[in-house]
C-alpha positions as CSV (number, residue, x, y, z in Angstrom):
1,X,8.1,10.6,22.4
2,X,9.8,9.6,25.6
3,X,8.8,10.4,28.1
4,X,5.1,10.9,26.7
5,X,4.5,14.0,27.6
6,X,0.9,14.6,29.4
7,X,-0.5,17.3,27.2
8,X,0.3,16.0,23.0
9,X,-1.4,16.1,19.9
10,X,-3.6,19.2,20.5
11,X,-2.1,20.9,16.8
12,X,-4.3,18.2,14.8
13,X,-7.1,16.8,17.4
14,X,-10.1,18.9,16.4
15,X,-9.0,18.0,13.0
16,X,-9.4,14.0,13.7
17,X,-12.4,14.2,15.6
18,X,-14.3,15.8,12.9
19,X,-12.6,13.5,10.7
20,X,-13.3,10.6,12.7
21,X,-17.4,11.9,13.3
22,X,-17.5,12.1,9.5
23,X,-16.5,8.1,9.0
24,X,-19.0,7.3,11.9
25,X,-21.8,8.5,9.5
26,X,-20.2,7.0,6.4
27,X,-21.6,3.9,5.1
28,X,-18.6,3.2,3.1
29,X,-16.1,3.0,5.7
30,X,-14.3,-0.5,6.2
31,X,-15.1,-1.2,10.0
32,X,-11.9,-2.7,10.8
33,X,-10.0,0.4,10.4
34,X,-12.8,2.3,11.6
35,X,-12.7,0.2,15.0
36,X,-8.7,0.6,15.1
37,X,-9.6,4.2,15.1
38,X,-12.1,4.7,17.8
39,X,-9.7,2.4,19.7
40,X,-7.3,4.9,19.5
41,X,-9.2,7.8,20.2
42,X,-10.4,6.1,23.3
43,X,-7.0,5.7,24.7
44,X,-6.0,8.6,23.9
45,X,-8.3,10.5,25.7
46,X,-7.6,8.0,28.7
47,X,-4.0,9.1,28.8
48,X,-3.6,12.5,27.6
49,X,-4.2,15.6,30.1
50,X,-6.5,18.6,30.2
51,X,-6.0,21.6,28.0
52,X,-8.8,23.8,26.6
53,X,-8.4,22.5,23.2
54,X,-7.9,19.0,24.6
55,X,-11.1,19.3,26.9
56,X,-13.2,21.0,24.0
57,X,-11.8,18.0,21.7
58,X,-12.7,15.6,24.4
59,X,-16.5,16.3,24.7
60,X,-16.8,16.4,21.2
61,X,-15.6,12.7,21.0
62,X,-17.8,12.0,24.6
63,X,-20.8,13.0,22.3
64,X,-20.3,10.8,19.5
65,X,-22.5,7.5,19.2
66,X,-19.4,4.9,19.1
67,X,-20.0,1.7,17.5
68,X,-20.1,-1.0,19.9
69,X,-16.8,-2.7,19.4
70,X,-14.7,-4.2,22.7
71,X,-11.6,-2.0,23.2
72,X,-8.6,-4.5,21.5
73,X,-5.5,-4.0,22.6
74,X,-4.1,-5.3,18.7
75,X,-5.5,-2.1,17.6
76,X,-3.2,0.3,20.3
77,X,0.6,0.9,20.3
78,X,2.8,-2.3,21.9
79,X,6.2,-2.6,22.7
80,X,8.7,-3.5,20.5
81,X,9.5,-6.9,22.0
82,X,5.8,-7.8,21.5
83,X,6.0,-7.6,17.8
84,X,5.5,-10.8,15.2
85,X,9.1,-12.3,15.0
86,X,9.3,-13.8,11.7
87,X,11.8,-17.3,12.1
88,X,13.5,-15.9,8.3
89,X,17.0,-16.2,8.3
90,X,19.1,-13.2,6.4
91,X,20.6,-15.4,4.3
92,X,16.6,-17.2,3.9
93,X,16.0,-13.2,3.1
94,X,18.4,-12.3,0.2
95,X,17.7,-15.9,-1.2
96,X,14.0,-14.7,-1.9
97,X,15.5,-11.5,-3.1
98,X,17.9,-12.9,-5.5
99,X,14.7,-15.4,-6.6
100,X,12.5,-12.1,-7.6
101,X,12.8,-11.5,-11.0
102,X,11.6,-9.8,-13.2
103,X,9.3,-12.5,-15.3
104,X,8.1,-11.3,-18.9
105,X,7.5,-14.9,-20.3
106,X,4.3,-16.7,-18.4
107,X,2.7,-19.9,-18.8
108,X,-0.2,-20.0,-20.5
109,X,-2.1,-21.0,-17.2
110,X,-4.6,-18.3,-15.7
111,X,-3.7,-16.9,-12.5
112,X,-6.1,-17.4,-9.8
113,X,-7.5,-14.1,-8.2
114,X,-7.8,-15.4,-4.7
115,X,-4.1,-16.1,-4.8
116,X,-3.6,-12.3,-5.7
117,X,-5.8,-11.2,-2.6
118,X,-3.5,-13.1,-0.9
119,X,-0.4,-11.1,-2.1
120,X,-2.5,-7.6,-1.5
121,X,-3.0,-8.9,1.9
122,X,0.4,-9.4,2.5
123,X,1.4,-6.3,0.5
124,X,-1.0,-4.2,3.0
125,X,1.4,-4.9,6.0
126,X,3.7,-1.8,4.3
127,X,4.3,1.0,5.5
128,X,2.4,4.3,4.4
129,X,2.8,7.7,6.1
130,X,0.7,8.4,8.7
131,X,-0.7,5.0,7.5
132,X,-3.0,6.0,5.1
133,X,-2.3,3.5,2.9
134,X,-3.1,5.9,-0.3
135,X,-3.2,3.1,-2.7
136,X,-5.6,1.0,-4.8
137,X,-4.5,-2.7,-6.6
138,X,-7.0,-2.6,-10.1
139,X,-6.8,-6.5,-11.1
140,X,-7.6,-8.0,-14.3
141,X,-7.0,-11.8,-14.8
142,X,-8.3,-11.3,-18.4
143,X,-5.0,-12.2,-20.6
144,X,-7.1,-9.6,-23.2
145,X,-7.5,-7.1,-20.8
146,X,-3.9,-7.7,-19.5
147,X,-2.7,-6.8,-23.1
148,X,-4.9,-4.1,-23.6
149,X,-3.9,-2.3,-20.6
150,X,-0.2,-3.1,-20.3
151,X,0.3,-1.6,-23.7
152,X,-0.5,1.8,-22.6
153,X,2.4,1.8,-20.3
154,X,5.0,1.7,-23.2
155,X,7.5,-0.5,-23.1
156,X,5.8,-3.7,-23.5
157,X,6.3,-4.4,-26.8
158,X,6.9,-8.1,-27.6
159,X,5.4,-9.7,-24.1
160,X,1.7,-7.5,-23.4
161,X,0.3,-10.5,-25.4
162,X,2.2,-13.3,-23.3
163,X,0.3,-11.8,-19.9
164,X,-2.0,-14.0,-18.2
165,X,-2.6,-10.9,-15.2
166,X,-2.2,-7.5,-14.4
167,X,-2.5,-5.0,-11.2
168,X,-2.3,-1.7,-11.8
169,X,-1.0,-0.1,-8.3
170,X,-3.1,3.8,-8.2
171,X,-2.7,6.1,-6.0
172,X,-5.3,8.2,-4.4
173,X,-4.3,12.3,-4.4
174,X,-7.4,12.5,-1.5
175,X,-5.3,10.7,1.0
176,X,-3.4,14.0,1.5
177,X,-4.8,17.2,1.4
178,X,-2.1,19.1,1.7
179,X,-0.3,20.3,-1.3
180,X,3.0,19.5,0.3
181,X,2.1,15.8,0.3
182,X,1.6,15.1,-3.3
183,X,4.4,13.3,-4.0
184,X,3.4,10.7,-1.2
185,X,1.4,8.2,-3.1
186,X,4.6,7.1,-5.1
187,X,6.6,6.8,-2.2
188,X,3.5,4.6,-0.6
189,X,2.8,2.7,-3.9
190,X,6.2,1.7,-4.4
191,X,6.8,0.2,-0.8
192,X,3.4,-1.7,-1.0
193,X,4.5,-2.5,-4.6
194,X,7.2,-4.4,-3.8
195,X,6.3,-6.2,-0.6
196,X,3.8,-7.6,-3.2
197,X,5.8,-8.8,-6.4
198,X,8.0,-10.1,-2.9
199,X,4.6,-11.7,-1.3
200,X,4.1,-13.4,-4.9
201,X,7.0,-15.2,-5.1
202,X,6.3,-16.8,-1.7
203,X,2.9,-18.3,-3.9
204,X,4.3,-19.3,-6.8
205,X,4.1,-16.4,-9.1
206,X,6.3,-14.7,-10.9
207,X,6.1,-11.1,-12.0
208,X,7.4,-7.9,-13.3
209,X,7.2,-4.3,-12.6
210,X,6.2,-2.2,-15.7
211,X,7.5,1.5,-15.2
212,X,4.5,4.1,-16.0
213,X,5.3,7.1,-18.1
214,X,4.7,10.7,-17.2
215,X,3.1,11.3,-20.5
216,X,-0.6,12.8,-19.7
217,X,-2.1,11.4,-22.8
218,X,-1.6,8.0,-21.5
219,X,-2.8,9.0,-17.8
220,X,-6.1,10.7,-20.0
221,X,-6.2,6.7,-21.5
222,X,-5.8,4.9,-18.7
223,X,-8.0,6.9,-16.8
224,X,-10.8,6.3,-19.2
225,X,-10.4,2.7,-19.4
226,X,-10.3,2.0,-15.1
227,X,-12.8,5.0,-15.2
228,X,-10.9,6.7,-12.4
229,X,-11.7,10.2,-11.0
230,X,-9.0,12.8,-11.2
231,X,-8.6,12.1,-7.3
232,X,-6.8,8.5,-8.6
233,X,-3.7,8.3,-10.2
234,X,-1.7,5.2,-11.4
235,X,1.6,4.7,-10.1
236,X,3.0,1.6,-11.7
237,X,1.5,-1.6,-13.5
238,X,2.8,-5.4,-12.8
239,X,2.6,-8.3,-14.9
240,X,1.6,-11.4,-13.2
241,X,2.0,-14.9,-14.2
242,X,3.1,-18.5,-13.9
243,X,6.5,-18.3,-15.6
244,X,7.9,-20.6,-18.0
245,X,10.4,-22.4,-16.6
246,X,12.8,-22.3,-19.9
247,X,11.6,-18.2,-20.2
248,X,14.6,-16.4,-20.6
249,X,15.2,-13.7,-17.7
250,X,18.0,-10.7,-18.4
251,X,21.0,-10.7,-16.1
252,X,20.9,-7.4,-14.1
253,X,24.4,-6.4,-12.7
254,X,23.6,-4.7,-9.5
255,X,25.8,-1.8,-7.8
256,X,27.8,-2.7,-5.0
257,X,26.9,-1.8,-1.2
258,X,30.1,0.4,-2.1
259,X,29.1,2.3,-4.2
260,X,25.6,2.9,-3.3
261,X,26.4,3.5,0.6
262,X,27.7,7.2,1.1
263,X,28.7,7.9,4.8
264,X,27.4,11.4,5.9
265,X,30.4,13.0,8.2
């Protein structure tokens, strides 16, 4: 908000605070987001003004044992000119685009797994409400497991055998409480979904997204096989190879800005 206002935030600050108390004493929190956090709390309470709940919400955090991290200034709000500028043309932009795919036919060349952590890493740089970032990438470089897997989706026939890796994107229901938020971790997935099959073609890989079915018996399947908790759900699959350069790829005729734009009077 502009102007910040010098009282903001006081709805949901008891709320973080005891959220944020309960990652101090977690040993399973990744300490990179857990230092972006503090980071944030401690400017926050720099900035913001004095309220009873603010003030009540203030010693709470002054009585926490903080790890001992520098304050960064990469982990607080920035202006906009002070953002990465990426030197990518648009025309550099719809080229990629245009270059994704989607690949059924692969090489039979394994993929390497640190060149998929490099896609996730990219992948990551989505965006998430509230960034939460409510999503898991399962891996398998196993062609067998690929198969196996990939034919619970449906609609594999005739290439799960031709598919040297998979990720199943999953979404974790925990992210969001609220019952009003369930619906997120598609919306999440998807973005971070693409930015990856995107981030792959930039590597050398080709892939393609496999749609996963509503059908609870195949969730119940799937479930069992990644041995996920009810907590976890999978929001798509994609198939991941090398592809072969002769591999036949459908022509997809795609709608016009035209058509899809609809002005709102």
């Amino acid at each position: 908000m502009q102007p910040r206002r010098e009282v903001f935030a006081e709805a949901y600050i008891g709320e973080t605070i005891d959220c944020f108390q309960n990652c101090l004493q977690s040993t399973e929190m990744c300490k990179d987001e857990l230092k972006w956090a503090q980071d944030v709390l401690v400017k926050y309470f720099e900035v913001v003004g004095s309220s009873s709940v603010l003030d009540r919400a203030r010693s709470q955090f002054e009585q926490l044992t903080l790890m001992s991290f520098d304050l960064d200034a990469d982990s607080l709000p920035y202006q906009h000119n002070q953002r990465v500028k990426s030197p990518i043309t648009q025309q550099q932009l719809e080229s990629l685009f245009k270059q994704r795919r989607s690949v059924r036919w692969y090489e039979n060349k394994p993929v390497e797994l640190d060149k998929l952590q490099q896609a996730i890493e990219m992948a990551s740089q989505a965006p998430s409400a509230c960034n939460r970032q409510p999503f898991q990438f399962y891996t398998t470089v196993d062609q067998s497991k690929a198969a196996e897997l990939s034919s619970i989706a449906m609609g594999t026939t005739g290439f799960a055998d031709n598919i040297p890796a998979l990720i199943v994107v999953v979404g974790d229901l925990s992210s969001y409480p609220a019952e009003r938020d369930r619906h997120v971790i598609y919306i999440d997935g998807g973005l971070a979904s693409m930015q990856l099959m995107l981030a792959l073609e930039t590597i050398g890989l080709s892939s393609c997204p496999i749609n996963w079915p509503d059908i609870e018996v195949c969730e119940v399947k799937l479930a069992k096989k990644l041995n996920l908790p009810a907590h976890l759900r999978p929001i798509m699959m994609i198939a991941i190879g090398y592809a072969q350069s002769e591999g036949q790829i459908p022509y997809s005729q795609k709608k016009s800005a035209q058509l899809l734009l609809k002005e709102i009077h």
